[in-house]
C-alpha positions in Angstrom: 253.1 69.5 112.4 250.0 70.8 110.2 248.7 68.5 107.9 249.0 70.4 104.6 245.5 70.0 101.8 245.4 68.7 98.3 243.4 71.2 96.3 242.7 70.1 92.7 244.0 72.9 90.0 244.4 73.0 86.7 248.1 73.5 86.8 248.3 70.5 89.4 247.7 69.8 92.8 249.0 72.9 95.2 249.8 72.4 99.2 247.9 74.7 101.6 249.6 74.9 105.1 252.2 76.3 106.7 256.1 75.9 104.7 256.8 73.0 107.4 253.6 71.4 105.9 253.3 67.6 104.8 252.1 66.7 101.5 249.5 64.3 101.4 250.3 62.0 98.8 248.0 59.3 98.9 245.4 57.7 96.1 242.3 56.3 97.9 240.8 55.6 94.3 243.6 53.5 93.3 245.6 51.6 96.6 243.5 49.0 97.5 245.8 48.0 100.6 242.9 49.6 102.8 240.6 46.6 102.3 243.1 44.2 102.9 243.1 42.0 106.9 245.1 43.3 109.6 245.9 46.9 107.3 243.5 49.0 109.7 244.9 47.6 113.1 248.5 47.9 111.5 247.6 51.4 110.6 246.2 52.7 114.1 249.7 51.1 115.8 251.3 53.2 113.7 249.5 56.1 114.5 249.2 55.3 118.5 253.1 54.7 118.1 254.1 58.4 116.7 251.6 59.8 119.4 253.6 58.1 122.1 256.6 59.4 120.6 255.7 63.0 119.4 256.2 65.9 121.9 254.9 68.9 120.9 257.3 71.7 121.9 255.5 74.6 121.0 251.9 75.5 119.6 251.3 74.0 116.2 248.2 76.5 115.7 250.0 79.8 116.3 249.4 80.6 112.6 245.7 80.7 113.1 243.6 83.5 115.0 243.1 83.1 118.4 239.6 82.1 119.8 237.1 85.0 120.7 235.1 82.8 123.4 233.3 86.0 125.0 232.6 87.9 122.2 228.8 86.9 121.7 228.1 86.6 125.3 225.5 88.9 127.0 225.3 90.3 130.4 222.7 87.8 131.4 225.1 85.3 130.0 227.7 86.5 132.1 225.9 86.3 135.4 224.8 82.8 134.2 228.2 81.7 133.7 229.2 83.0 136.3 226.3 81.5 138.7 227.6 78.0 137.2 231.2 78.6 138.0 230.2 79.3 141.7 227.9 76.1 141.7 224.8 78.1 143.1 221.2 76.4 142.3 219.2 78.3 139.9 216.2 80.7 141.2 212.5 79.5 141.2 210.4 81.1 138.4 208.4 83.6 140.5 204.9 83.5 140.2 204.1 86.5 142.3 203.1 88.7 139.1 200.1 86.8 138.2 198.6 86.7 141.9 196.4 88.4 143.5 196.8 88.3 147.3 195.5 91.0 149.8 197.3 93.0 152.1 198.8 91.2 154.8 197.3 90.5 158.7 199.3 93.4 160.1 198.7 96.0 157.3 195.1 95.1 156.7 194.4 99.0 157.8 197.3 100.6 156.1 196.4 102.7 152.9 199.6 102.1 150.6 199.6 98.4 151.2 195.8 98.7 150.0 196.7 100.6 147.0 199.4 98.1 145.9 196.7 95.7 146.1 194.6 98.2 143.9 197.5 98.5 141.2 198.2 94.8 140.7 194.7 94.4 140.3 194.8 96.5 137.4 197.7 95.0 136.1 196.0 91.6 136.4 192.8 92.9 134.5 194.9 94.8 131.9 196.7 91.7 131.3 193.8 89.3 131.0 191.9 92.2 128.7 194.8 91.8 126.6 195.0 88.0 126.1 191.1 88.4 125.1 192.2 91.1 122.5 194.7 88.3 121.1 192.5 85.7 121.2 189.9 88.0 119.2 192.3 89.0 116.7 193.8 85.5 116.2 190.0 84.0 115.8 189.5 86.6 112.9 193.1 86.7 111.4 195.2 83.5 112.4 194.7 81.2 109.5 195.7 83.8 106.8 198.9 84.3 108.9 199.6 81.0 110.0 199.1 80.2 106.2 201.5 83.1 105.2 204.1 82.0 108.0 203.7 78.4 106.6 204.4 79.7 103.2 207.1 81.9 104.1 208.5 78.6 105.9 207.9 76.0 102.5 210.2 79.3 100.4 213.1 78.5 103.5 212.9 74.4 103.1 212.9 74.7 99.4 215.7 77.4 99.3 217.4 75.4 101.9 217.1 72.0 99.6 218.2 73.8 96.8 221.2 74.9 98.6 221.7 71.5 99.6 221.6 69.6 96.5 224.1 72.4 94.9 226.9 71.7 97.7 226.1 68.1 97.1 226.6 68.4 93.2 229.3 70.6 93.4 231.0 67.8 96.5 230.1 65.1 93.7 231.6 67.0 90.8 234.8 67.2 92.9 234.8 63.6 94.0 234.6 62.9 90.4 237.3 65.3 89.3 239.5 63.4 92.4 238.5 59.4 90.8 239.5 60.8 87.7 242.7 62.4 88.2 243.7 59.7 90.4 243.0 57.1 88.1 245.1 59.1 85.5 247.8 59.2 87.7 247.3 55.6 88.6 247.6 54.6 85.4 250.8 56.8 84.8 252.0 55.4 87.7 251.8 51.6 86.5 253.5 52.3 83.4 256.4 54.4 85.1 256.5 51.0 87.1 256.7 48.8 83.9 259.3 51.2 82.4 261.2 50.9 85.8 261.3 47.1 86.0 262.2 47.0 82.1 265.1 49.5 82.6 266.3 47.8 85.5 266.1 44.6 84.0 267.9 45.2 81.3 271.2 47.2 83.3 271.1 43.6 84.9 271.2 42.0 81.8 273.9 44.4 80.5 275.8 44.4 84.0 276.0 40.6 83.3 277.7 40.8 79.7 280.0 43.2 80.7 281.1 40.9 83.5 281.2 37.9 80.7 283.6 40.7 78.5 285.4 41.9 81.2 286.3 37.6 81.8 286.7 36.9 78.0 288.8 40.3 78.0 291.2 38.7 81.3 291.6 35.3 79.5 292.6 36.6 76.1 294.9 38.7 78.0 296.0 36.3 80.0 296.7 33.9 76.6 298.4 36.9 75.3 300.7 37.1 77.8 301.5 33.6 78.0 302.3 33.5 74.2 304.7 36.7 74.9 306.5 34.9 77.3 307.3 31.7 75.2 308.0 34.0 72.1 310.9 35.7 74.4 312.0 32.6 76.4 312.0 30.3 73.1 311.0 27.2 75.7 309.6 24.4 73.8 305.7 23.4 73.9 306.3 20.3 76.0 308.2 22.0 78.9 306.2 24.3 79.0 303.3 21.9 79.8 305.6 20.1 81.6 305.9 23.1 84.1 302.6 24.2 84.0 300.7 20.1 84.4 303.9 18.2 85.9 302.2 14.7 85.3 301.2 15.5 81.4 304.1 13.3 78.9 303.4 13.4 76.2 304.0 10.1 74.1 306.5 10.1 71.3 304.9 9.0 67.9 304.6 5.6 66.6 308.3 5.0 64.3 308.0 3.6 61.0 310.6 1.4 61.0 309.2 -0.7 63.6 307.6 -3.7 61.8 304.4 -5.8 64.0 305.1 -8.8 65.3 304.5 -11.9 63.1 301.3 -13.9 64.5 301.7 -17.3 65.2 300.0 -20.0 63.1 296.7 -20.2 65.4 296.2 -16.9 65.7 296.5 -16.7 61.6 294.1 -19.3 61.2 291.5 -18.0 63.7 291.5 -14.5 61.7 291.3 -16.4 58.3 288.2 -18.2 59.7 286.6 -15.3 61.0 286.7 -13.0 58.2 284.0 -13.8 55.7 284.7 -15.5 52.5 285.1 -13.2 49.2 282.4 -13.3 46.6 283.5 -14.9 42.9 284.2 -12.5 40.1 280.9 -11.9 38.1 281.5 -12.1 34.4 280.3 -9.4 32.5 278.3 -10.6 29.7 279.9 -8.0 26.8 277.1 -9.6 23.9 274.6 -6.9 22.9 271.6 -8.3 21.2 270.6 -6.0 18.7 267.1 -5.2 17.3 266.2 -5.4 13.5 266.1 -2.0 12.8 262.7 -1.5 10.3 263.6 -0.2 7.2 261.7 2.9 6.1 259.9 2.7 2.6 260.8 4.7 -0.4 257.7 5.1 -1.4 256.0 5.8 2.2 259.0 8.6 2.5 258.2 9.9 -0.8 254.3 10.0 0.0 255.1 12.1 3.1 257.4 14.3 1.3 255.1 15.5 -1.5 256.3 17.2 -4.8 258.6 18.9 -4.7 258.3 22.5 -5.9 260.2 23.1 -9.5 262.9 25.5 -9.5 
């Protein structure tokens, strides 16, 4: 199975991969199960157990090109690969080029081996002549281009850094677009949740009164029907009762023509001592004292009065 990628687009996240590919679906900004004891180990079983049960039937990576392994290799590659496949120890670096032996014992008198003698020793002096040229021109011009390869070098680091702290903005820009669209969905997420629980609460809460109606419904249905049946059988109140509780009687009233009991003597007296004694009539004193009324004076009245205006 190829593990599809999560690539962050303005119209939403898309899934690179194959059309058998897995969306990953995770928020490592916003599960914090990751830190918790015993997730890590619990993780890794899970993993080790779907390795011990996958099988791969076929190759998973037949969509991708296949490997060019040989395609940078040279000749001398070749022959060294090849040396190392057939486990045979490497040749000594030969030194024979920069020595100057004479003609062997038995050819000391033999003109060619003489003049091979000759010609190395021309290479040999052609080849020291040149190192003393190099060494000339490095005394005279070595500085200016060590300085100009060092320059050439500090314009590589500097481009280099540059480069560097551009893939690290641009990796921090996306980690930052990643927190914050995760956290956005995180949040999203919690309300969903909220909404969830207080949806589902409340189906519970209705489930439960319909159940309570659907019980109130089967009892008044259930009284209705009773009160059909005595409205057609015309039984009285008592038998049915009777029928439906056989030990319920009910007792006949009290008659009014049965008169109590007369008490006996003792029992009258006991009740006439224990009932307190009435309290005497008070007499209601009907006398009114009335209070000399002051009698107003004519002359006081007239005073307050004044004239009185002539007509």
């Amino acid at each position: 199975m190829a593990l599809a990628l999560m690539s962050a687009s303005k119209n939403g996240p898309v899934a690179i991969g194959s059309s058998n590919s897995i969306v990953v679906d995770a928020l490592p900004y916003i599960d914090s199960e990751y830190d918790e004891a015993g997730m890590k180990e619990m993780v890794q079983a899970m993993i080790e157990e779907e390795k011990r049960r996958y099988r791969p039937t076929k190759n998973y990576l037949e969509h991708l090109p296949a490997l060019e392994l040989h395609k940078f290799e040279t000749d001398v590659m070749k022959k060294e690969f090849e040396r190392l496949a057939q486990r045979i120890p490497m040749e000594v670096l030969s030194m024979k080029r920069y020595e100057l032996p004479p003609p062997p014992a038995g050819k000391l008198t033999d003109l060619s081996a003489w003049s091979e003698c000759v010609d190395n020793s021309y290479a040999q002096l052609e080849h020291q002549s040149t190192r003393i040229t190099n060494l000339e021109l490095m005394l005279d011009y070595s500085c200016e281009a060590w300085k100009s390869y060092l320059e050439i070098l500090t314009r590589m680091v500097t481009q280099s850094q540059k480069q560097l702290a551009d893939l690290k903005r641009q990796i921090q820009e996306i980690n930052w677009q990643r927190k914050s669209s995760q956290t956005n969905a995180g949040e999203q997420l919690k309300l969903l949740e909220s909404s969830w629980v207080g949806l589902v609460s409340k189906n519970y809460e209705i489930e439960r009164a319909c159940l309570h109606l659907e019980a109130r419904i089967a009892e008044k249905e259930a009284e209705r029907a009773r009160a059909a049946a005595m409205a057609v059988d015309h039984t009285p109140l008592e038998e049915i009762l009777e029928r439906q509780h056989p030990k319920y009687i009910p007792s006949p009233p009290p008659s009014l023509s049965e008169e109590p009991e007369s008490m006996s003597t003792s029992e009258q007296y006991r009740t006439e001592q224990d009932s307190p004694p009435e309290p005497p009539p008070q007499e209601m004193n009907n006398s009114v004292e009335l209070e000399p009324m002051e009698q107003d004076n004519d002359e006081d009245d007239d005073e307050e009065i004044g004239p009185q205006p002539s007509q």
